[in-house]
C-alpha positions as CSV (number, residue, x, y, z in Angstrom):
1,X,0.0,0.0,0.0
2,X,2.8,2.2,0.7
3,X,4.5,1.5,-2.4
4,X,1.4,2.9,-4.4
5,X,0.8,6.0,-2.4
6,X,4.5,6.3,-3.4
7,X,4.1,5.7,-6.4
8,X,0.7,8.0,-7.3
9,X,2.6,11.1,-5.5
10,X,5.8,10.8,-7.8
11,X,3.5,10.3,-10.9
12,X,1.1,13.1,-9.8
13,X,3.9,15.0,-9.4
14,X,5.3,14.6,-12.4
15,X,2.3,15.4,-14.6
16,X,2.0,18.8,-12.4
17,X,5.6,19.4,-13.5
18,X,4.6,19.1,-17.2
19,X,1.4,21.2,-16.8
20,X,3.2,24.1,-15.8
21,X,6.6,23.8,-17.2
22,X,7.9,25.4,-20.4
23,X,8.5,23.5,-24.0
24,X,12.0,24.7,-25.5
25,X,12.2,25.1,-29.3
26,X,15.4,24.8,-31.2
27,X,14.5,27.0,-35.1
28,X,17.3,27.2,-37.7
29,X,17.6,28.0,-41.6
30,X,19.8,25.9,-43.7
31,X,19.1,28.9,-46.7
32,X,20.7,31.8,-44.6
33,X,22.0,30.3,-41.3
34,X,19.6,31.1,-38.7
35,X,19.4,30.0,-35.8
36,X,17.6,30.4,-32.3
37,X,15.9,29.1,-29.2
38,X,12.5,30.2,-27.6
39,X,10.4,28.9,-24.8
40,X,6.5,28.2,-25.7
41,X,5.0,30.1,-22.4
42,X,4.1,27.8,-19.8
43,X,6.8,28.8,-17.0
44,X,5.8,28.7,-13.3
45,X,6.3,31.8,-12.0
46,X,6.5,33.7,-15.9
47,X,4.2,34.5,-18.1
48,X,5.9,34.2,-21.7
49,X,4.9,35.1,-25.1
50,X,7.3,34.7,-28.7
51,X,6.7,35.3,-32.5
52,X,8.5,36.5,-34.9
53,X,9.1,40.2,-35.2
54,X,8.6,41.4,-38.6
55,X,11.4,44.4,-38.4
56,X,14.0,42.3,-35.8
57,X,13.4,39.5,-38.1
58,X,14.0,37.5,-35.1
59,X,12.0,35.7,-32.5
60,X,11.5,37.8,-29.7
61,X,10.1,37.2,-26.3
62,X,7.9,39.2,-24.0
63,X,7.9,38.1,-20.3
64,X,6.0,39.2,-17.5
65,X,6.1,38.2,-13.9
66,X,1.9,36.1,-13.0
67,X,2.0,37.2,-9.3
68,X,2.9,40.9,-10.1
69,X,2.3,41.6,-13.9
70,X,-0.8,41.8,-16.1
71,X,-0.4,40.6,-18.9
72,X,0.1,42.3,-21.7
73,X,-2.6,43.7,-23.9
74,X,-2.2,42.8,-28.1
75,X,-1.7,46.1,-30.1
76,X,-4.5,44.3,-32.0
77,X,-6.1,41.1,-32.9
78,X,-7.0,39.8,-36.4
79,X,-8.8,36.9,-37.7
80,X,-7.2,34.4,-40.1
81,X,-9.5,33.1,-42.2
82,X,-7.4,30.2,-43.5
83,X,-6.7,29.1,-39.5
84,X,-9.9,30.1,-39.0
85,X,-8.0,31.7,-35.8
86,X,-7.8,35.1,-34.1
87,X,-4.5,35.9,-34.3
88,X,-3.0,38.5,-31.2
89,X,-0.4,40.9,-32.5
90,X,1.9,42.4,-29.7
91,X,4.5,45.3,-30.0
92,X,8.1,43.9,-30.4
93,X,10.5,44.6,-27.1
94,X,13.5,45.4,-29.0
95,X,12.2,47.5,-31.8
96,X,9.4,49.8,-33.0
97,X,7.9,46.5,-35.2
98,X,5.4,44.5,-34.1
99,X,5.0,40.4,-33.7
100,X,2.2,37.4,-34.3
101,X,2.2,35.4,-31.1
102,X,3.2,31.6,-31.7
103,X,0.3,30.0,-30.8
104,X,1.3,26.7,-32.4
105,X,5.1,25.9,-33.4
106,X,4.9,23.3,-36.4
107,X,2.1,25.5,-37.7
108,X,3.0,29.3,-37.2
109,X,6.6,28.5,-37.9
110,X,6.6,27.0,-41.6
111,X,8.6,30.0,-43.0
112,X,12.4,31.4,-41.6
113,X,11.8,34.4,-39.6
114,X,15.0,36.2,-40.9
115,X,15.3,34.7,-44.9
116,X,11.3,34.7,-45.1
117,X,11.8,30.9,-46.8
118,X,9.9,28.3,-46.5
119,X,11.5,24.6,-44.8
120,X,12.8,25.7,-41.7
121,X,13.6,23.4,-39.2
122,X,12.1,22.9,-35.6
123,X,12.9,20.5,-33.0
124,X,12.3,20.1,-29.9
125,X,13.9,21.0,-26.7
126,X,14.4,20.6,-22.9
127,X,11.0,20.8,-20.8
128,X,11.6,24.1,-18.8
129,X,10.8,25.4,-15.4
């Protein structure tokens, strides 16, 4: 009996981990060289949310702290009618452009965000906390 109770604590623990903890992504371009890291949101005690800046032609990160922060508002929100999704569009921290939130990687991601070609490559990082 004690060996289950051990057992359903480490394994609820576990799936509490993954809940709340971050996905890594590793992006790079074989066509111009690119290459960079972002965490899909999901941190415990940070709110996080990337895309690709159109003027930085980069990915680029907002953070905000749950406990203390709101989060932040999108400079507006459009709806895709291919996705047949509303798409949020924030203002980029590093420059005066602006960036579509990621909401999912193998989907948003299909072109580089630096070359603009299609084929880039995504894999698959650490789990974050």
């Amino acid at each position: 009996m004690k060996r289950l109770f051990v057992w359903c604590v480490t394994i609820g623990l576990a799936a509490v981990t993954v809940a709340v903890a971050g996905q890594m992504w590793k992006v790079s371009c074989a066509a111009c060289g690119y290459s960079d890291s972002f965490i899909d949101s999901g941190i415990i005690v940070r709110g996080m949310i990337s895309g690709p800046c159109t003027n930085c032609r980069k990915i680029v990160t907002i953070t905000w702290d749950w406990q203390k922060e709101k989060k932040p508002e999108p400079v507006a929100t459009v709806w895709d009618a291919g996705s047949n999704r509303e798409l949020k569009i924030f203002k980029c921290p590093h420059c005066a452009g602006h960036f579509v939130q990621i909401l999912d990687v193998k989907t948003d991601l299909r072109y580089c965000p630096k070359c603009r070609k299609p084929g880039v490559r995504i894999e698959r990082g650490p789990i974050v906390d």
